[in-house]
BALUM-90279 format. One record per atom (N, C-alpha, C): x, y, z. Coordinates in steps of 0.001 Angstrom, whole numbers, plus 500000, padded with zeros to 6 digits. Example, Ala and Ser with C-alpha at 12.3 -4.5 7.8 and 13.67 -1.06 7.14 Angstrom:
513190494310507800
512300495500507800
513200496700507800
512850497750507080
513670498940507140
512900500030507870
//
This chain:
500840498804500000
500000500000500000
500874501243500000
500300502247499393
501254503198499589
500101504944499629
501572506157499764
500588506945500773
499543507295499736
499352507345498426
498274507790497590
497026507268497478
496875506432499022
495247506262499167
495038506932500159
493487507449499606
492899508297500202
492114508399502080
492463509233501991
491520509011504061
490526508137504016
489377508606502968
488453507868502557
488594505830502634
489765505947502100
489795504178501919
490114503745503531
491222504688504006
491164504048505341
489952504223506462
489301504606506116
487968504845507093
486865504142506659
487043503456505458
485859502586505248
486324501275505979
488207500846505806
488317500063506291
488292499623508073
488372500936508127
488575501076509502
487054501053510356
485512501664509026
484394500706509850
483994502214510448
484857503461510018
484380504982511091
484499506124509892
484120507128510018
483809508210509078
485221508855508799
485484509622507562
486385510283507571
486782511130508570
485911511752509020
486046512824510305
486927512680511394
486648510924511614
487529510538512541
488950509564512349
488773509678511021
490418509623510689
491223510547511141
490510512144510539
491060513020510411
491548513379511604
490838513638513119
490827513524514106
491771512710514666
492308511610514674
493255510567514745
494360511470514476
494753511871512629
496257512219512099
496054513588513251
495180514209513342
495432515414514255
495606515350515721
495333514162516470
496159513808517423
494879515187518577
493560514475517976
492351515168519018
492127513802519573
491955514215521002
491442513583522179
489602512845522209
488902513546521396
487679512589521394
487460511888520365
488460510906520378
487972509180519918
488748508306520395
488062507425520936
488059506153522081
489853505594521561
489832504955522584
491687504779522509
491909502799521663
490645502331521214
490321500958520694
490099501402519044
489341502698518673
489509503208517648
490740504190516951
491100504471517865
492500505775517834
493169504357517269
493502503174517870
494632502057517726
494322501475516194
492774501104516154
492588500174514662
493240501747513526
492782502494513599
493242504041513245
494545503920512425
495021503961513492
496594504336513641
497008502667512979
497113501536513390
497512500861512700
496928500910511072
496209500799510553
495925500972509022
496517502313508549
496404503448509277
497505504132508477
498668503698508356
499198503233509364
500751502837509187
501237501895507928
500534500947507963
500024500326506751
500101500913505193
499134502071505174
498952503115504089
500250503968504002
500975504012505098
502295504397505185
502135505969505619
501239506321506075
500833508526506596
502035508317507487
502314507176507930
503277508110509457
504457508629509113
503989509542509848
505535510212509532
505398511968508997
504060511582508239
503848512916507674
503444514501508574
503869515114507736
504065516699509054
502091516823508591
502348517689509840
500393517908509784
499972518535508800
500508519329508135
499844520587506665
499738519451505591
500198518218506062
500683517665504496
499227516383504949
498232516570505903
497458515784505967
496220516369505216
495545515476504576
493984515031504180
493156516007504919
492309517076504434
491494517591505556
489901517810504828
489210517624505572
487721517435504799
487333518617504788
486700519188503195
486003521007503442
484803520441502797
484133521274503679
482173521064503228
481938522212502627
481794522755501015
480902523387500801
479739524035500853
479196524731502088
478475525700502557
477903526744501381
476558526331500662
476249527740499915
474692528210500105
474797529372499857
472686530112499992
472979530654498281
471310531112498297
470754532267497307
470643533555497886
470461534285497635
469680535756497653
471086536438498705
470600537189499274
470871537651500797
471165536951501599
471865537067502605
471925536356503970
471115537653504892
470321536607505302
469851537656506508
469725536685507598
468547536650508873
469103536743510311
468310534995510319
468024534581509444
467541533338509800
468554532224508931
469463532621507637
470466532003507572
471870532092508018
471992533129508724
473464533614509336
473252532541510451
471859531948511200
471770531546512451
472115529758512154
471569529592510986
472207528406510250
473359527881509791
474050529086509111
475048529262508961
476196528765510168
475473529588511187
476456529133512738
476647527971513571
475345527106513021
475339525625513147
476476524537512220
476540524933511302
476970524775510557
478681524413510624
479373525992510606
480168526244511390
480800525637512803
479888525871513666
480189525029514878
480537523049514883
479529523011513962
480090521677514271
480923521069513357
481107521811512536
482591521872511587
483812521705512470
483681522412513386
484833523070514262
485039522059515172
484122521108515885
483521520487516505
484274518857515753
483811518628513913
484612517801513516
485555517643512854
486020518720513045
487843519408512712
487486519349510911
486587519639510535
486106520130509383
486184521623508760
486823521465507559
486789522998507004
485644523282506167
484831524108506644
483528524791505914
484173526092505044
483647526016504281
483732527019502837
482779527627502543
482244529168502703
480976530119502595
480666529791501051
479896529619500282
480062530627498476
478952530700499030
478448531305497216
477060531446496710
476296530720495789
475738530245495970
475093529007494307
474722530493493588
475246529939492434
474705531133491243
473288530914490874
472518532040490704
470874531866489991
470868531255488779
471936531920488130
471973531524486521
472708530254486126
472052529480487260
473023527655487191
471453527083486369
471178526899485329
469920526731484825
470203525472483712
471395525530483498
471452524475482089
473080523266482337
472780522300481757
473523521515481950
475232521794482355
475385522746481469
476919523166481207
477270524149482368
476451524869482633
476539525798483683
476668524647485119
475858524167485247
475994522834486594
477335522251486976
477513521619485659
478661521158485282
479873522136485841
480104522988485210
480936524088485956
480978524095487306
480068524442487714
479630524876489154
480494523845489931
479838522635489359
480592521418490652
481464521086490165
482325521051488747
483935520877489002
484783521795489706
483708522864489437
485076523748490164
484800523230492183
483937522983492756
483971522595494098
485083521105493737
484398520206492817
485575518789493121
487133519279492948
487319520323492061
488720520714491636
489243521415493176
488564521870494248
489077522547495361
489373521514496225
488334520294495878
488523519304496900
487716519146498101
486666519668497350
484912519884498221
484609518010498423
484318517814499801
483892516224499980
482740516115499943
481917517313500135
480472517407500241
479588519180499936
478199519270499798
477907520379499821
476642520605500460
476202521573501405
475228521942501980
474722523388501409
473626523129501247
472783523907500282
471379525060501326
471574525932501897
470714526807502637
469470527309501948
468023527146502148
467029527531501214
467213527695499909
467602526752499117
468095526624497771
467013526441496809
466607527112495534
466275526339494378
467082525258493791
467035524042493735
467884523479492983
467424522851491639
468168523078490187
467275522277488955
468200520728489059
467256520556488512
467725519040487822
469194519071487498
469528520218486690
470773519784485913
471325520258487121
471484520992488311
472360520687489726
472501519472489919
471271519118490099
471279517650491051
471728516777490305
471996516694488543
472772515775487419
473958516030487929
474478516790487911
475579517168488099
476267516863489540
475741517293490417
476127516416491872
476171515244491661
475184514571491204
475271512955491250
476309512736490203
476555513458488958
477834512440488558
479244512719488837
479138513846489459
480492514042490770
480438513079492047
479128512924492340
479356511812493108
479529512804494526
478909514526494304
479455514967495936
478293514763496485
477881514561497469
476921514376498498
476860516081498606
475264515964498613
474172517065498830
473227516960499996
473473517443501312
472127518155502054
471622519398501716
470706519535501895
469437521360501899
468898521037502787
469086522565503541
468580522578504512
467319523723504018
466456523282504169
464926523930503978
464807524357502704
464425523666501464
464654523409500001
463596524153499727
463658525117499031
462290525927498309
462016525162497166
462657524190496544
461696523044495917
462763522331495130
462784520870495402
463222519955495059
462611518861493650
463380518996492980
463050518434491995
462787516321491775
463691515775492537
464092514736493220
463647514571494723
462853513364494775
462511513074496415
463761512678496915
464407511800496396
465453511308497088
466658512000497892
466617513718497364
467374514364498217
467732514625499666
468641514556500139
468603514621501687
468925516041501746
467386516379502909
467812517626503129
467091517447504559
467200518666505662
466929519133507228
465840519640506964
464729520441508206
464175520755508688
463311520892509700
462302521933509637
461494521753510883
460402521150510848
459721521306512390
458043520740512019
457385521907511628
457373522545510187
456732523439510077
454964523686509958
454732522515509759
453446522238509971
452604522566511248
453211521583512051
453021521721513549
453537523235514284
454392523702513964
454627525177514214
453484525993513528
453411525943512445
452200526795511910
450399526660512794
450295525134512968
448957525159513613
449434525732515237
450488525648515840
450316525947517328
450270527716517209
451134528480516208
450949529873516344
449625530187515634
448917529388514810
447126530009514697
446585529712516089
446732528724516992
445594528633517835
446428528904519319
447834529634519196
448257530753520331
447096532238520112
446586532234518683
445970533437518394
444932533338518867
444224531940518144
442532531674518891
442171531452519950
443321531346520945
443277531260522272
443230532483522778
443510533613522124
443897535181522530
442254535838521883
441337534827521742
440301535509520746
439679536315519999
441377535520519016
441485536142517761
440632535302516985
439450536025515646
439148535055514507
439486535176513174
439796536806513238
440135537349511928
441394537161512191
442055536165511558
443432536275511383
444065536098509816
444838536371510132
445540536513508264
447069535857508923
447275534932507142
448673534475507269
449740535167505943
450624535951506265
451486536367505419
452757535613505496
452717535043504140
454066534001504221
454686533934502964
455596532992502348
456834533115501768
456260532745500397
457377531974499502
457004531528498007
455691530721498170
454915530379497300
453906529394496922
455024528131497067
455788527643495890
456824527038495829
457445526344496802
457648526982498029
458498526849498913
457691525646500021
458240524631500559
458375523590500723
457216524079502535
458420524622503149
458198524820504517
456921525829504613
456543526468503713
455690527691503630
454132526991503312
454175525989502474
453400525203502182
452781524545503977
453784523777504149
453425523009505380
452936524398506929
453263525603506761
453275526630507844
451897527307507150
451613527416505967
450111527558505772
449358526730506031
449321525424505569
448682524503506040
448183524085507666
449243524085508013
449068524354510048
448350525363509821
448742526600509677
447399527784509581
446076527585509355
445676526915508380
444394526230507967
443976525209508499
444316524215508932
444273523196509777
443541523764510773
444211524784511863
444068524818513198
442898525936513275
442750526680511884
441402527371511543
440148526841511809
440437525916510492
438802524589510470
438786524245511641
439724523676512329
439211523019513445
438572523750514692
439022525100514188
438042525783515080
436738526281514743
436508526188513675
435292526446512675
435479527825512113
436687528422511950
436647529525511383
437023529634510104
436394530345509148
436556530368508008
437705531828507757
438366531161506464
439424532172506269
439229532904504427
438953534149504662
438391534836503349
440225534797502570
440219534842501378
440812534404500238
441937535804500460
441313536388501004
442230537826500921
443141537969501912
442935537044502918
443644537210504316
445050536098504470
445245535684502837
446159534842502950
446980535330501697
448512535913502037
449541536797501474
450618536252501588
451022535634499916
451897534834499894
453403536135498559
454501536061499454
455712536527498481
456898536081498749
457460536345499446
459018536032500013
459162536021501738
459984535769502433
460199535750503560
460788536697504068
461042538231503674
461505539263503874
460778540483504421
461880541931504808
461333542400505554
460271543384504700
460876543808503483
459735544129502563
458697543827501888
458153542137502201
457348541698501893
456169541496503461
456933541849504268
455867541804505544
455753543214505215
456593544677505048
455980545798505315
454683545461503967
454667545612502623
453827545627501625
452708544779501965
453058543183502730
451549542420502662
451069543429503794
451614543752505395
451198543945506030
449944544979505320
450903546247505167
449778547607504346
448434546974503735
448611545904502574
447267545341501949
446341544431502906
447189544149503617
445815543431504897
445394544168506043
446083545061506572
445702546183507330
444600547585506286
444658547437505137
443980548349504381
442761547630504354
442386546561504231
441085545346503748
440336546678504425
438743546134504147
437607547294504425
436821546259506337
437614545032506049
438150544454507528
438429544052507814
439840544738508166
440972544088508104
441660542955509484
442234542149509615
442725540956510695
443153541886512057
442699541220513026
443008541275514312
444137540720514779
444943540334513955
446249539422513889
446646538848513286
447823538744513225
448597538027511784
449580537182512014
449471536243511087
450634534950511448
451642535216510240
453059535788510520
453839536110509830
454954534443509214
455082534693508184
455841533281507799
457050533551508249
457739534019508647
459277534389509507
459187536004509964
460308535710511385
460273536723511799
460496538211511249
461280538491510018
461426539536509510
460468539696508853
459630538693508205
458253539453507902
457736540184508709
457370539322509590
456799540210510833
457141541541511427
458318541680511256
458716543016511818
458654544411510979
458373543614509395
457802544614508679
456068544834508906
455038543946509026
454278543962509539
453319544609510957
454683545029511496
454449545668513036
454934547237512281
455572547328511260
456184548930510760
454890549523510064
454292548434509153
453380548770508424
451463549358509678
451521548700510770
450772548929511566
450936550464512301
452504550618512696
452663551915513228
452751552823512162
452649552833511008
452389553626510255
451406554463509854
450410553088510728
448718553287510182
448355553830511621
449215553744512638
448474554692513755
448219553212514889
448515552111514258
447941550939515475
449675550511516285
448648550154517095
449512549762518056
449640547865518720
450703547549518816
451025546429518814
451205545893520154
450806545114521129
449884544537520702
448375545100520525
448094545824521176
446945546345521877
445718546429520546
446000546912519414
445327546648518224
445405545896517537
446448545036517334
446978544158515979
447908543557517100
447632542084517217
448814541243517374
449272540303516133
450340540077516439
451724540142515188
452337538400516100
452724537490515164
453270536283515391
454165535751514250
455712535842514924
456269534956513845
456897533669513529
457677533968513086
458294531687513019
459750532092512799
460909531619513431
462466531559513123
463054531533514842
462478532199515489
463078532783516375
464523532988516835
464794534119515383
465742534866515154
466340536180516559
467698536615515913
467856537806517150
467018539059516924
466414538882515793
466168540416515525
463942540024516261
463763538611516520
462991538810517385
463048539384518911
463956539501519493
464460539848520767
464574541183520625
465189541756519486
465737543081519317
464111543835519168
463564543306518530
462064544057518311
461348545007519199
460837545867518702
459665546702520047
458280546784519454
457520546082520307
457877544848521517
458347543735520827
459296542879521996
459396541403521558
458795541063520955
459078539905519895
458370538923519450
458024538079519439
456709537634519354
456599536052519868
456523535616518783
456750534443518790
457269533665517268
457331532473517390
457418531661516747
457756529710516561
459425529658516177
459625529182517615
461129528883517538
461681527446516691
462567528004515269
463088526658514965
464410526864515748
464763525330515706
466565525163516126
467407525627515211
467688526673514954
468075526771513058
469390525976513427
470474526710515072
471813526246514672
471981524541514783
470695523925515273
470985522649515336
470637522030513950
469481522915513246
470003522457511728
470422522270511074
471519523575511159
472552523267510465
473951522205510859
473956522059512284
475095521183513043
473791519705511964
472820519643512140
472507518107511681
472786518066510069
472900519231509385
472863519015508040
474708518751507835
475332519114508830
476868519026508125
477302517328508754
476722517189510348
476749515884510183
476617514644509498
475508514872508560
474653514127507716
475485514279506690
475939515326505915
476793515501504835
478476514528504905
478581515136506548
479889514197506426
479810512247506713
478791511923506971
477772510472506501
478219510154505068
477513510834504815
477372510553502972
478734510651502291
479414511401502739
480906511583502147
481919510521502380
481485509673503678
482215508793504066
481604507439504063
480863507344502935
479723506431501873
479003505589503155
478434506412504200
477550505771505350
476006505903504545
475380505163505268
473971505451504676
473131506666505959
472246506943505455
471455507794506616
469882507149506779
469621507479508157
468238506861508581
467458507282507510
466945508689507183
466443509217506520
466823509970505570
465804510622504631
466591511256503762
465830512721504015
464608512990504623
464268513989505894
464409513948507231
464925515155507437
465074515032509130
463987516298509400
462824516231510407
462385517301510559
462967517426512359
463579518783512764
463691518689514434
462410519446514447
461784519382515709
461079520190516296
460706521852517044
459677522329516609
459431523323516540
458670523690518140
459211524839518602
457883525714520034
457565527187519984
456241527001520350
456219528352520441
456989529115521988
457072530264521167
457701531637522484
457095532793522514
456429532935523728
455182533748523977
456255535066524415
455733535881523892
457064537630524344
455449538798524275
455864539826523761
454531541009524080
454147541130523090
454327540939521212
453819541213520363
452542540443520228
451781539548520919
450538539132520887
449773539109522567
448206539790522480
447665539565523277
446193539428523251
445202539568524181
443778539089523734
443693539629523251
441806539654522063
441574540499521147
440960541501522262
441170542982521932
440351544117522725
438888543625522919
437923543810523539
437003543561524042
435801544488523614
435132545471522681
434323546633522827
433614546468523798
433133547710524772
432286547170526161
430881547786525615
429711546630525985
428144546679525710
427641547571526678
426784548719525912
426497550255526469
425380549462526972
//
């Protein structure tokens, strides 16, 4: 044997992930001293000993988003990160390009990650086409998405939340506050999680017997200019919601701008509910109450999972949803009461 096999071969033989090869040549303390030994003997074997540390094998995960980064993928992002750090993994920021649309363009895209020596790639609210996902698969890099605005392929492994179940518990935090007019302003049609966070919305409606007029449901992006604009058109209605279920928190906080604009006041006229539980819910006036996802444990599960697949393990699933709670703060309270003269 000699040293031009890869980490990869010794970690299949060895029965443990690349990660903890890597961990081994780096001479880190968390892995068991029965694995450190099978380890260390098969390299010796492969012949690494000896080699200075710069000149070792090191695994980088390709980390990329679309659009903007704002406060609900930076928080992902940090999951991400952390447990990179965590498995002596090098994470790499880019950007997936929009204009990745045709075979040749794909193609590009992922030689140039295999040419850096990308073992894997994690994909943050991504569109992905077909000719991506051609193209990953005949590179052969392993792909997680974490919260896929639409997947072309079931078989993709990607993270998330219970957005479903988050969506019905923040409608009936409202109907418990007796709210009936409520309105849901939320993200793409398209979009995977937005689908399932309307749906909870509707769900937890019917089941209360309330009907929801066609107008009170405002679908664009997950941003802060799409909560100020829906907010304005559902606060304008001729009658307009007693509360609103925002599809992420920066909607919402445009939603609470668009209210003080109009002279209302939050909660006391309009209560406001969102989903991320981001910092810029904390930062808000008033707080926000919102449906807390784990984002950074999303992302720590999506790089785990990535480094699985890279080190040709299989995975339980090919969805992971973690779980979603609500967090009650001051932007929602009962509906005002008019008092009978």
């Amino acid at each position: 044997m000699n040293g031009r096999v890869t980490l990869a071969t010794v970690a299949a033989t060895a029965g443990v992930s690349v990660a903890t090869v890597s961990k081994v040549l780096n001479g880190r303390s968390d892995v068991s001293e029965s694995t450190r030994a099978r380890v260390q003997e098969l390299l010796r074997e492969h012949e690494y000993i000896g080699r200075r540390p710069e000149q070792v094998e090191r695994i980088t995960v390709e980390l990329f988003y679309q659009g903007f980064l704002n406060s609900y993928s930076v928080e992902v992002i940090q999951g991400v990160v952390e447990a990179g750090q965590a498995a002596d993994v090098d994470v790499v920021l880019g950007s997936h390009p929009h204009a990745t649309r045709s075979t040749g363009r794909a193609a590009t895209w992922i030689r140039e990650l295999t040419a850096t020596g990308r073992r894997a790639a994690i994909g943050i609210t991504c569109e992905l086409t077909d000719a991506d996902l051609a193209a990953l698969s005949r590179a052969r890099l392993p792909l997680v998405v974490v919260d896929p605005i639409s997947i072309a392929q079931p078989d993709v492994t990607s993270v998330g939340s219970t957005n479903f179940a988050g969506g019905m518990e923040a409608t009936q935090h409202l109907l418990s506050l007796g709210h009936r007019r409520i309105a849901y302003l939320g993200g793409p049609p398209s979009s995977g999680c937005n689908q399932a966070r309307l749906n909870g919305f509707r769900g937890a409606m019917e089941a209360a017997g309330v009907s929801v007029p066609k107008e009170y449901v405002w679908l664009r992006e997950f941003l802060y200019e799409d909560g100020l604009a829906g907010g304005a058109d559902l606060l304008d209605l001729p009658e307009p919601p007693t509360a609103i279920f925002a599809g992420s928190d920066e909607t919402a906080l445009g939603v609470m701008e668009a209210a003080r604009a109009r002279g209302l006041r939050v909660p006391e006229d309009l209560s406001v509910i969102g989903f991320d539980d981001t910092q810029v819910a904390r930062l808000a006036s008033p707080q926000l109450t919102t449906i807390r996802q784990p984002l950074r444990e999303m992302g720590a599960v999506a790089l785990r999972t990535a480094l699985q697949l890279a080190a040709g393990e299989k995975v339980d699933s090919h969805h992971v949803e973690l779980a979603t709670r609500l967090i009650v703060r001051d932007s929602t309270a009962e509906l005002a009461r008019v008092p009978v003269s």
